[in-house]
C-alpha positions in Angstrom: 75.6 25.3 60.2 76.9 27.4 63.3 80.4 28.2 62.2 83.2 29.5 64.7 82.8 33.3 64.4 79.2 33.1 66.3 80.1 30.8 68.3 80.5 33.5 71.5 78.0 35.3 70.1 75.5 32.1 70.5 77.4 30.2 73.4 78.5 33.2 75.2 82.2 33.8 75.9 83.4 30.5 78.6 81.3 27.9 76.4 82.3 29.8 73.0 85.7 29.9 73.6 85.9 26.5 75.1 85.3 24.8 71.1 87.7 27.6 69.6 90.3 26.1 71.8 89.6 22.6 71.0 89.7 23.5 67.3 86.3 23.4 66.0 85.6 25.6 63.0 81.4 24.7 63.3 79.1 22.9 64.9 77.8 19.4 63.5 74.1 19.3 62.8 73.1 17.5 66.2 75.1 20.0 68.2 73.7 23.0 66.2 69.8 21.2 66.3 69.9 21.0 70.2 70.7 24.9 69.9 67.1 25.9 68.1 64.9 28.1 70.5 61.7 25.6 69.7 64.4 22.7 71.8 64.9 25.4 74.8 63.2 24.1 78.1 61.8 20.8 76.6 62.6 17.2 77.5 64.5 16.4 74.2 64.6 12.8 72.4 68.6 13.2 70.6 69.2 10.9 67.6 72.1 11.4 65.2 74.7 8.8 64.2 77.3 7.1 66.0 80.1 9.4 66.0 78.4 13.0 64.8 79.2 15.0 68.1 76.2 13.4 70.5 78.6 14.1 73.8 79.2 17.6 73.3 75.6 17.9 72.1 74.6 16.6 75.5 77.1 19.4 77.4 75.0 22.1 74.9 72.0 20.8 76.1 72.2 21.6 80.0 74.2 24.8 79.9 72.0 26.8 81.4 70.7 24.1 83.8 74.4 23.2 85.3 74.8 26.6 86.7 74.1 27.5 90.7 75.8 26.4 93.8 76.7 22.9 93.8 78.7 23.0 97.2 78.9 19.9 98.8 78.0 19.5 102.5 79.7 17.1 104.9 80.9 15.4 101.8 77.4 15.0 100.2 77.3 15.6 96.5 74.6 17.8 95.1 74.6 18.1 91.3 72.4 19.8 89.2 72.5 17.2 86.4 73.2 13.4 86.2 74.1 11.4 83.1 73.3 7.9 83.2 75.4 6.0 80.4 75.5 1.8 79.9 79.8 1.0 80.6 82.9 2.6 82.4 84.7 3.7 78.9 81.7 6.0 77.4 81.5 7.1 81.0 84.8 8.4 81.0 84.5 9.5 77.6 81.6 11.7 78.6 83.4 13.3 81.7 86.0 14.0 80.0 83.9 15.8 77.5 82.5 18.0 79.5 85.2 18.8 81.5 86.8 20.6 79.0 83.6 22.1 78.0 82.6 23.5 81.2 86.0 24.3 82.5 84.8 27.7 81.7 81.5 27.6 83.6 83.8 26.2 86.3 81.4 23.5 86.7 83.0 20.1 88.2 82.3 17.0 86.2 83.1 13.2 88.0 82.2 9.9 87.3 81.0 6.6 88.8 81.5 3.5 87.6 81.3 -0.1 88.8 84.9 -1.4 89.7 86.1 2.2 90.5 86.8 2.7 94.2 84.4 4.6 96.6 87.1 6.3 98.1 88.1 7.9 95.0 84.5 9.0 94.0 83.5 10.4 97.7 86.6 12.2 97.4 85.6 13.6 93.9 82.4 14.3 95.7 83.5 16.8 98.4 84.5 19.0 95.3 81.0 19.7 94.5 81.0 18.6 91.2 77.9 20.0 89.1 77.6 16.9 86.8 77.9 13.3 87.9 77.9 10.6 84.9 77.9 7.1 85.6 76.7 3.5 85.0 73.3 3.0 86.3 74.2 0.2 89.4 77.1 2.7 90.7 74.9 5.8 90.7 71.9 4.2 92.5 74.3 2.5 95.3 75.4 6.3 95.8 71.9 7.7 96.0 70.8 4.3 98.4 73.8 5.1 100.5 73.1 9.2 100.7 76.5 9.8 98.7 74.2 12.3 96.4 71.7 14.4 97.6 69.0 14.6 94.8 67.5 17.4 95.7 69.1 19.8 93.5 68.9 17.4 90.2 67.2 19.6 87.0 68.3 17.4 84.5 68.5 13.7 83.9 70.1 12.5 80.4 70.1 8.8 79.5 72.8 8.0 76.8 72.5 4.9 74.6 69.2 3.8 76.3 68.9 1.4 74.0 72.2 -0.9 75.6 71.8 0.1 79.4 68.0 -1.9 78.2 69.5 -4.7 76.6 72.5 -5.1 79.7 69.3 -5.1 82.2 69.6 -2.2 83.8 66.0 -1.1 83.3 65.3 -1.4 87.1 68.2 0.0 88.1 67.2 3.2 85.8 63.4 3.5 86.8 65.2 3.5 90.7 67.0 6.4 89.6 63.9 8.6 88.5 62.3 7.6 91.9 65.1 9.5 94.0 64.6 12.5 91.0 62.8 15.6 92.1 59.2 16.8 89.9 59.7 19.3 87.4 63.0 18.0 86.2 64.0 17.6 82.5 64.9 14.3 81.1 66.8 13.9 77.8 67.3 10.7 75.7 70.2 10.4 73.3 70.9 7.6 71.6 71.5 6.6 67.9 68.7 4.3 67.9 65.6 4.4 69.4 63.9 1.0 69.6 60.2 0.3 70.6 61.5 -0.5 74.5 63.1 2.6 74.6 59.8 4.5 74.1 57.9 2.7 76.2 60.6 3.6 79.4 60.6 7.4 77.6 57.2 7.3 77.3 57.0 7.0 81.7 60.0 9.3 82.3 58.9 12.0 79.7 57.0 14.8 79.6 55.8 15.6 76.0 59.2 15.3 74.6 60.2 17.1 71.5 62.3 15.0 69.1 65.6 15.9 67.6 67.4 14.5 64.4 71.0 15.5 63.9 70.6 12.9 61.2 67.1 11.1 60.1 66.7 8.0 62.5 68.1 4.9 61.3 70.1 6.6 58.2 73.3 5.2 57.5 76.8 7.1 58.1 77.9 8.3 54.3 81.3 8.1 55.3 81.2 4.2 55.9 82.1 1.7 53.3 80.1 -1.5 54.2 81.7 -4.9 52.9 80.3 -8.5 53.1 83.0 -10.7 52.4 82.3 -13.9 51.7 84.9 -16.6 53.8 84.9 -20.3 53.7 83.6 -22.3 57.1 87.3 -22.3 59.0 89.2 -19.4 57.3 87.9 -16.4 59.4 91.3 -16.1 61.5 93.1 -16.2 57.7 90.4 -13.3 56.4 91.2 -11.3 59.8 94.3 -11.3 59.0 94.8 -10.4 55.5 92.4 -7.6 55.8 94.8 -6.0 58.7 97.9 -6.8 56.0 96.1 -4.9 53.1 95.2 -1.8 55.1 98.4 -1.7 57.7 97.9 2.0 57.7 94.9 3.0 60.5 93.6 1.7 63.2 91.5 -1.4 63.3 88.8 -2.2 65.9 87.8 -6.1 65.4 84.4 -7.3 67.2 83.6 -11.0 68.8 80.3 -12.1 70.0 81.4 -13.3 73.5 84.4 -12.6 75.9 85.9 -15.9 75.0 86.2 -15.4 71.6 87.6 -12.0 72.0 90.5 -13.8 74.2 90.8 -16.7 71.5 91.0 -14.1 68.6 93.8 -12.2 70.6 95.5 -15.1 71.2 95.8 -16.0 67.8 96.5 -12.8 66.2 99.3 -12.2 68.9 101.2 -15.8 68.1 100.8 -14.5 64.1 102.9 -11.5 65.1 100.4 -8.4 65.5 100.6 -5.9 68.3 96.9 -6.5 69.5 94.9 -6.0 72.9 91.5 -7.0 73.7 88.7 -5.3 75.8 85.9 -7.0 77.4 83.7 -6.8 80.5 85.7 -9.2 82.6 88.8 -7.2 82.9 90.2 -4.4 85.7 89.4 -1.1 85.1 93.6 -0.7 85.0 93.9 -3.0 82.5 91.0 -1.7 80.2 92.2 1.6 80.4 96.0 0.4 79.3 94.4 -1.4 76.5 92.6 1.6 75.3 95.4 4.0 75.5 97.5 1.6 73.6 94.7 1.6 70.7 94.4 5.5 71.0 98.4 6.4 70.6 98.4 4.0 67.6 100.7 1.2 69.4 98.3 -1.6 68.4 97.6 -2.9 65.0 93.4 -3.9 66.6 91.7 -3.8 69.1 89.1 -6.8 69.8 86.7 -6.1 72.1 82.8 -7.6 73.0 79.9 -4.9 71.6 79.5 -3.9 75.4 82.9 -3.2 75.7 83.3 -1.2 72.8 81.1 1.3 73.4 82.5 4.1 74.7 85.9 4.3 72.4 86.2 7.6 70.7 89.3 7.1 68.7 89.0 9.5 65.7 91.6 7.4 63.3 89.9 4.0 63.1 90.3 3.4 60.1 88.4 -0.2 59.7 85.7 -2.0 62.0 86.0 -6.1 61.3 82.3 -7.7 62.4 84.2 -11.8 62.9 80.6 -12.7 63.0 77.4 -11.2 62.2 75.7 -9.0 65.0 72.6 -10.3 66.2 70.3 -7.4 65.5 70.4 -4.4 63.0 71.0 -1.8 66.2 74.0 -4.0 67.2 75.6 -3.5 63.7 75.1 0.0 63.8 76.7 1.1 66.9 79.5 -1.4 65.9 80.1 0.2 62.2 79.9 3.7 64.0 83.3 3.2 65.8 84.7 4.4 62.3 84.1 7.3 60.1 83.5 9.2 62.7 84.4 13.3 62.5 83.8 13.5 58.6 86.8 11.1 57.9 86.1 8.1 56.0 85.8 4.5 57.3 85.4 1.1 56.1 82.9 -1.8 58.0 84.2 -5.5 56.8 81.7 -8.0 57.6 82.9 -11.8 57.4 80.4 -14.2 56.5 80.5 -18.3 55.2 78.3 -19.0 52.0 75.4 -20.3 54.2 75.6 -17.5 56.1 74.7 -14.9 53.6 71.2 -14.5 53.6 70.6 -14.2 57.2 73.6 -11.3 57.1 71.9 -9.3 53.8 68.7 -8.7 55.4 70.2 -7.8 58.5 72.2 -5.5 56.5 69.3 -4.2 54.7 67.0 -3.2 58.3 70.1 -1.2 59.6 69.2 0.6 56.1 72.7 0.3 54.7 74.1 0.2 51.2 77.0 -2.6 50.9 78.6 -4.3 48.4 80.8 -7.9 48.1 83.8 -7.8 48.2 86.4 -10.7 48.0 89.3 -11.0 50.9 92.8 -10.1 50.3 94.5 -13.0 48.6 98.4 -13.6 49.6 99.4 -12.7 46.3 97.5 -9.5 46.2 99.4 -8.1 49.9 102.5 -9.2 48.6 102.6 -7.0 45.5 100.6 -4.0 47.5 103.3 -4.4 49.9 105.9 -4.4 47.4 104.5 -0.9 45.8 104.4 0.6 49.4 108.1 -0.1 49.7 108.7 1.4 46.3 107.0 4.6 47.1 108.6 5.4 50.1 112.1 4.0 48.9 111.9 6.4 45.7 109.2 9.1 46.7 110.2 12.6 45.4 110.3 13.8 49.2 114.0 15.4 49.5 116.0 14.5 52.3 118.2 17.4 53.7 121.5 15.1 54.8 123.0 16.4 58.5 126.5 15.9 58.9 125.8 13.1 61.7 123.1 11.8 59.6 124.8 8.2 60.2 121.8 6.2 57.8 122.8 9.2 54.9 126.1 8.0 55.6 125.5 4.1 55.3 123.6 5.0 52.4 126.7 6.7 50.3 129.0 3.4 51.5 125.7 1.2 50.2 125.8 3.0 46.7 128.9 2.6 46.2 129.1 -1.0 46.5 129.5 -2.8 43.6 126.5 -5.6 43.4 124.0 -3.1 44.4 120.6 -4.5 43.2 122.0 -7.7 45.6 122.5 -5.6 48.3 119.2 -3.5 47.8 118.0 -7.5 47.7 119.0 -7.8 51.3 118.4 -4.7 52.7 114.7 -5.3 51.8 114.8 -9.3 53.5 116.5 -7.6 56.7 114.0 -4.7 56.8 110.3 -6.4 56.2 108.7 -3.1 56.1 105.2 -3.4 56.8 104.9 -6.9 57.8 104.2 -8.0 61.0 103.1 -11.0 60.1 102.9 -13.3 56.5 99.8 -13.5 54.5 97.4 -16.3 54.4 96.3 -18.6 51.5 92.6 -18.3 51.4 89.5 -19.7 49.4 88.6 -17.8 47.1 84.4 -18.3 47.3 82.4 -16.9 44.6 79.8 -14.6 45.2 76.4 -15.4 44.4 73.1 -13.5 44.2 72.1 -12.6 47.3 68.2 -13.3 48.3 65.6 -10.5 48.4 63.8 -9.8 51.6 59.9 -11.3 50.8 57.4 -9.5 52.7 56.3 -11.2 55.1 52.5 -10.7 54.0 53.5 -12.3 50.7 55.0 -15.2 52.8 52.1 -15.6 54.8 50.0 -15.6 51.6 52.3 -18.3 50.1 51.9 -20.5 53.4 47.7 -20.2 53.3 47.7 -20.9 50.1 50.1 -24.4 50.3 47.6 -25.5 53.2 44.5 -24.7 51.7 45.9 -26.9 48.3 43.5 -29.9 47.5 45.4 -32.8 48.2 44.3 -36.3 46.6 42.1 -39.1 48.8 44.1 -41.3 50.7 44.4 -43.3 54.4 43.6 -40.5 57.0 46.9 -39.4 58.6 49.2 -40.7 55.3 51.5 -38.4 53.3 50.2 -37.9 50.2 52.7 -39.4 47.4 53.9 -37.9 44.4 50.4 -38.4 42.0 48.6 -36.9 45.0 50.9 -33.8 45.0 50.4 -33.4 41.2 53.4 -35.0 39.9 54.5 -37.9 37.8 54.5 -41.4 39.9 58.3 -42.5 40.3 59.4 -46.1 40.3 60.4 -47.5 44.0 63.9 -46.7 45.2 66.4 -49.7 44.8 67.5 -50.7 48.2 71.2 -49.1 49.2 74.0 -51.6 50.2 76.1 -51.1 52.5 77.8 -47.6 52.9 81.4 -47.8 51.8 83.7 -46.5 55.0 84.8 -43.0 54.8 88.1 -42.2 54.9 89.8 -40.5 57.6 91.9 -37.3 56.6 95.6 -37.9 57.6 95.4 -41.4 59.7 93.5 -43.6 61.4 94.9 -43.5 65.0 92.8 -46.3 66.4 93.8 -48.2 64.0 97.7 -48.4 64.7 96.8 -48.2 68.7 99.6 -46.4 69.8 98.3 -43.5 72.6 99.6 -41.2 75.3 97.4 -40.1 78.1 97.3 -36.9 79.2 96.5 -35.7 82.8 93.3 -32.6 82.6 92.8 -30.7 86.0 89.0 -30.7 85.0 86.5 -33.3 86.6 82.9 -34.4 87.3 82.7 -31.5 89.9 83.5 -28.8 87.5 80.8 -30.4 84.8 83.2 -31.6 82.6 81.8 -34.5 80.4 83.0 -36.3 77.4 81.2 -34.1 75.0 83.2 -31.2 76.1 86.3 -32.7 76.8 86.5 -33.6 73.3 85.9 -30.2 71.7 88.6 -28.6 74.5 91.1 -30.9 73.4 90.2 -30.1 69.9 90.0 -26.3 70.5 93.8 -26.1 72.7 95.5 -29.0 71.2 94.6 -27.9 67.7 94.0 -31.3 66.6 91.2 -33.3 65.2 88.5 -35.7 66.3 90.8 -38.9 65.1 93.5 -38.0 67.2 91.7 -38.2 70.5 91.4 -41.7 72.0 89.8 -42.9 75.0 88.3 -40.4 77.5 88.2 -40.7 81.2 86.1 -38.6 83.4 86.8 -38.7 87.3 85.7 -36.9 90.4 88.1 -34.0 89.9 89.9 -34.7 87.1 90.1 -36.3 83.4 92.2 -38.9 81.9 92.2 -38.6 77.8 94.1 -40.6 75.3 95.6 -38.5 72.5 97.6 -40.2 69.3 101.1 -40.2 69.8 101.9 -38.7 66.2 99.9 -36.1 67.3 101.2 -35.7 71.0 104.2 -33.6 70.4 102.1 -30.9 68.9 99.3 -31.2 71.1 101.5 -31.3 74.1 103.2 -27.7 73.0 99.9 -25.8 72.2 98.0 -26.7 75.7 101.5 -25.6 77.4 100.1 -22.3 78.1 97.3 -21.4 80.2 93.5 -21.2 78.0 92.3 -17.4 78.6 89.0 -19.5 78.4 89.5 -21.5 81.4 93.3 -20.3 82.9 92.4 -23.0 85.6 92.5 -25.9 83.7 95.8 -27.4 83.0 96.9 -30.3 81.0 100.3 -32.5 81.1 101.6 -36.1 80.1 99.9 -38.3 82.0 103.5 -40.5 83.7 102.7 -43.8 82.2 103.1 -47.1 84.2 102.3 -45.7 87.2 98.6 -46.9 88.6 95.3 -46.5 87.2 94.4 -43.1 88.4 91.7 -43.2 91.3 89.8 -40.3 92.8 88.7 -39.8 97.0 85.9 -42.1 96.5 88.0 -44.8 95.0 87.4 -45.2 91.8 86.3 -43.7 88.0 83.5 -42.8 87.5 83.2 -44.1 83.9 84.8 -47.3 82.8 86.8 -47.4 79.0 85.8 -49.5 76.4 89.4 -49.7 74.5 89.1 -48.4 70.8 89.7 -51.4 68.7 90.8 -51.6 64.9 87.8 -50.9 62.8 86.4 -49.9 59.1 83.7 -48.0 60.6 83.0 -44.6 58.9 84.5 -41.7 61.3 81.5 -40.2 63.3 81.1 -36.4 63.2 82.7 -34.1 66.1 79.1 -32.7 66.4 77.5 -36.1 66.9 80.1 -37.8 69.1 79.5 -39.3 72.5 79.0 -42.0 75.1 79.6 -45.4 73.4 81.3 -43.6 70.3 83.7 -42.7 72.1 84.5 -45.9 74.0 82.8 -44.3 77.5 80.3 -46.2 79.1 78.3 -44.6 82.3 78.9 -47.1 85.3 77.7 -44.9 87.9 75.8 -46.9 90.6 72.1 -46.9 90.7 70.5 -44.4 92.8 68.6 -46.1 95.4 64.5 -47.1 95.1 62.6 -45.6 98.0 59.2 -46.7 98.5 58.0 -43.1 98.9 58.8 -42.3 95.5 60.6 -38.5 96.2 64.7 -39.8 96.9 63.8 -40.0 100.7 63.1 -43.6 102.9 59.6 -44.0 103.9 60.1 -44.1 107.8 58.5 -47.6 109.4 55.1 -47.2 111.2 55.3 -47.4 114.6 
């Protein structure tokens, strides 16, 4: 380890003193492996953990190759290195980096990015900046358009390879290296390195020389990883208790799409937490509030989408909630490695149903880490943590040196002195609700259970000849084999079932009792609506269920759709606002007595079959449609040509 005293002595006084001034006492292992004379003059392969330094690693890496005149002409950029990373924030991140890096050097550093305005960046690029980072489409529009002369280019570095591949930018990149001059170095960094990021190394590469910070694919000691296991529904009540019983930190909370990240805000922000989201769809001026919210600690999470997240560099997150399971072991790994990052320690909660288990231990177990279960946070179990917090900062042995206008000290004497104190320490406490910006929830507590080993898939394989190459007994060609054939005892025949007994509906049977309100849905045939997803969007923003939606009408441009009038009132408030999903769409009370509601061409669409009193079991939400739901297709018929491809077969002349 390279500590501070030789760091002029290795670095040379402008990059030495540079990291003295930002406060580093040594270098980590990644920044001090990219240092080794055998790594000198080499195109490098970079792999260390999420978090261990990799940025400044980079900025080590072309010292000596970002030096030399980088003057602009007419406007025209001429760098001497570019870095090509997968979204605007890491951008940023990077330039930023190496700003302060090279502000010695005096070597300019700007950035490109998608959504930032060219005026900006060609002004940046009259500066002469040395090194230009930026997504991959923004950098090759400037190269296509002349904006950067290549000509001068000795390095290229490619950070997190492995997302700019899975966001599709692989053309994009390979474009890039066309424009590169022969001769240059090209440098790979990235935490992971999976087999199509060697294939696009192996072309851009000349007999690169790998470096390990950290052994690739080794886990991050200084994250806790947690499975815990939450019943189908409850993941908004786990997400919640977990922020309650760790108040102190930051907490960076991942979805799987942008929706979801804007449902999960949504919710979290009408439970009472100071949260933000992040995903690809916003500004550039709104991402960057959200992010410096998250970094001065004004937010209790973050949610964000994996793409969006990269690129945060928040040293105090103290927690990384997964609300679902990753889809791949890389995913996970650049998502738990937004915490524990600069030697402090982290935690990585994963939520996961019963079912779901399996699937998320042997995903767990290729991104080669160690977890444990772990049950959530009951309500009684934050109550009396939160009650102990009070009482240690209430009676902590911390002396407080009283001013003379120290008006709490003050109210403090007149509140001692008051007779019925524990009363009015009873009240004090209601009025104050320290730590709680929002009350616990009830949730299930699940059980664990053993969780499945990982077969080899040889020994599957083996198990699967072997069950086909089994004997099985004579019988008609193309019957299943029954129970003697297979080897076991011959079972008498099954008694025939009577009819199924009705299930019950949960609260009430609104069809039964026939009382409805429409409501008016600015969504319609045009926009694809159906009555499939009418139903689940009325289920989703009125929070209501399947019983309590009646007869659905689906018109040119809009949709007509029956909801139970117990339910109404509390349907009617929770559409009020606008759905982040689909701000467009808007629902209101249909005015009733007025006429049937008819679109340009005249009339619905669909015709309703009224839902009439019935002991029929309830139909799942999943299986619902068409004549279920009292919707019958009357569309007319498209017209029979004789020429058999939707056109008329002209007459012969």
């Amino acid at each position: 380890m390279i500590d501070a005293s030789s760091f002029e002595e290795l670095l040379g006084p402008e990059l030495g003193g540079a990291l003295a001034k930002k406060g580093f006492t040594e270098l980590t292992p990644v920044q001090a492996a990219v240092l080794e004379p055998e790594h000198q003059g080499v195109d490098l392969r970079i792999s260390s953990q999420t978090g261990s330094g990799k940025t400044v690693a980079i900025g080590l890496t072309l010292r000596d190759l970002v030096a030399g005149d980088t003057r602009a002409e007419k406007g025209i950029a001429r760098p001497r290195a570019l870095v090509v990373v997968p979204t605007r924030e890491l951008a940023k991140q990077v330039e930023e980096e190496l700003r302060w890096l090279y502000e010695g050097l005096r070597v300019r550093v700007a950035s490109v990015t998608g959504g930032g305005g060219y005026r900006d960046e060609l002004r940046a690029f009259s500066q002469g900046p040395g090194v230009i980072v930026g997504t991959p489409g923004r950098l090759l529009d400037h190269l296509d358009r002349g904006a950067i002369a290549p000509s001068q280019i000795a390095a290229i570095v490619l950070d997190e390879a492995d997302r700019m591949l899975d966001l599709g930018f692989q053309e994009d990149i390979e474009k890039i290296f066309s424009f590169a001059p022969e001769g240059r170095r090209t440098h790979l960094v990235s935490a992971t390195f999976p087999r199509e990021v060697l294939r696009l190394a192996d072309r851009v590469q000349n007999a690169p020389v790998r470096v390990e910070g950290t052994p690739l694919g080794s886990a991050n000691a200084d994250i806790e990883h947690l499975v815990h296991l939450v019943a189908s529904g409850e993941q908004l009540s786990a997400i919640i208790n977990l922020l309650l019983a760790s108040p102190s930190g930051q907490t960076l909370i991942f979805a799987r799409t942008r929706a979801d990240v804007a449902d999960l805000t949504s919710a979290l922000a009408d439970a009472g937490f100071r949260v933000r989201s992040l995903s690809g769809e916003m500004e550039q001026r709104e991402r960057n509030a959200a992010l410096a919210d998250f970094k001065r600690g004004d937010l209790h999470a973050l949610v964000a989408t994996d793409v969006a997240a990269r690129g945060i560099d928040v040293q105090d997150i103290a927690r990384v909630i997964h609300a679902e399971a990753p889809t791949d072991a890389d995913s996970y790994t650049h998502r738990s490695g937004r915490t524990g990052r600069a030697g402090k320690k982290g935690a990585s909660s994963l939520l996961v149903t019963p079912a779901g288990l399996a699937r998320a231990a042997g995903l767990l177990r290729r991104a080669r880490v160690q977890f444990r279960l772990a049950p959530v946070p009951t309500r009684e179990e934050i109550l009396a943590g939160r009650d102990e917090r009070i009482f240690e900062k209430l009676t902590g042995e911390e002396e407080i040196e009283p001013r003379p206008d120290d008006a709490a000290w003050t109210l403090a004497k007149r509140l001692a002195a008051a007779p019925k104190l524990t009363q009015v320490l009873a009240r004090l406490l209601a009025l104050s609700k320290i730590d709680a910006p929002a009350e616990p929830r009830r949730v299930t507590v699940v059980r664990s259970r053993p969780i499945p080993e990982d077969r080899p898939r040889r020994e599957r394989d083996r198990d699967r000849e072997w069950d086909r190459d089994r004997p099985r007994a004579p019988g008609p060609e193309g019957a299943r084999p029954g129970p003697a054939a297979r080897g076991g005892d011959e079972r008498p025949p099954r008694e025939p079932r009577g009819p199924r007994e009705p299930r019950p509906a949960k609260d009430r049977a609104p069809g039964a009792e026939g009382a409805w309100v429409p409501f008016r849905v600015t969504w319609g045939e045009l926009h694809g609506a159906d009555t499939r997803r009418l139903l689940a969007m009325m289920c989703r923003r009125g929070q209501i269920d399947g019983v309590d939606v009646g007869a659905i009408r689906v018109f040119r441009t809009y949709s007509v759709v029956n909801i139970a009038e117990s339910a109404a009132p509390g349907f009617e408030s929770a559409t009020r606002a606008p759905d982040p999903r689909d701000p467009r769409v808007r629902i209101q009370r249909f005015i009733e007595g007025g006429p049937p509601p008819r679109d340009r061409e005249g009339g619905p669409h669909e015709r309703i079959i009224p839902p009439a009193p019935s002991s029929k079991p309830q139909i799942p939400l999943e299986r619902r449609s068409g004549p279920e739901l009292g919707v019958v297709s009357e569309r007319p018929p498209r017209p029979h040509f004789a020429g058999g491809h939707g056109k008329p077969r002209r007459p012969k002349r």
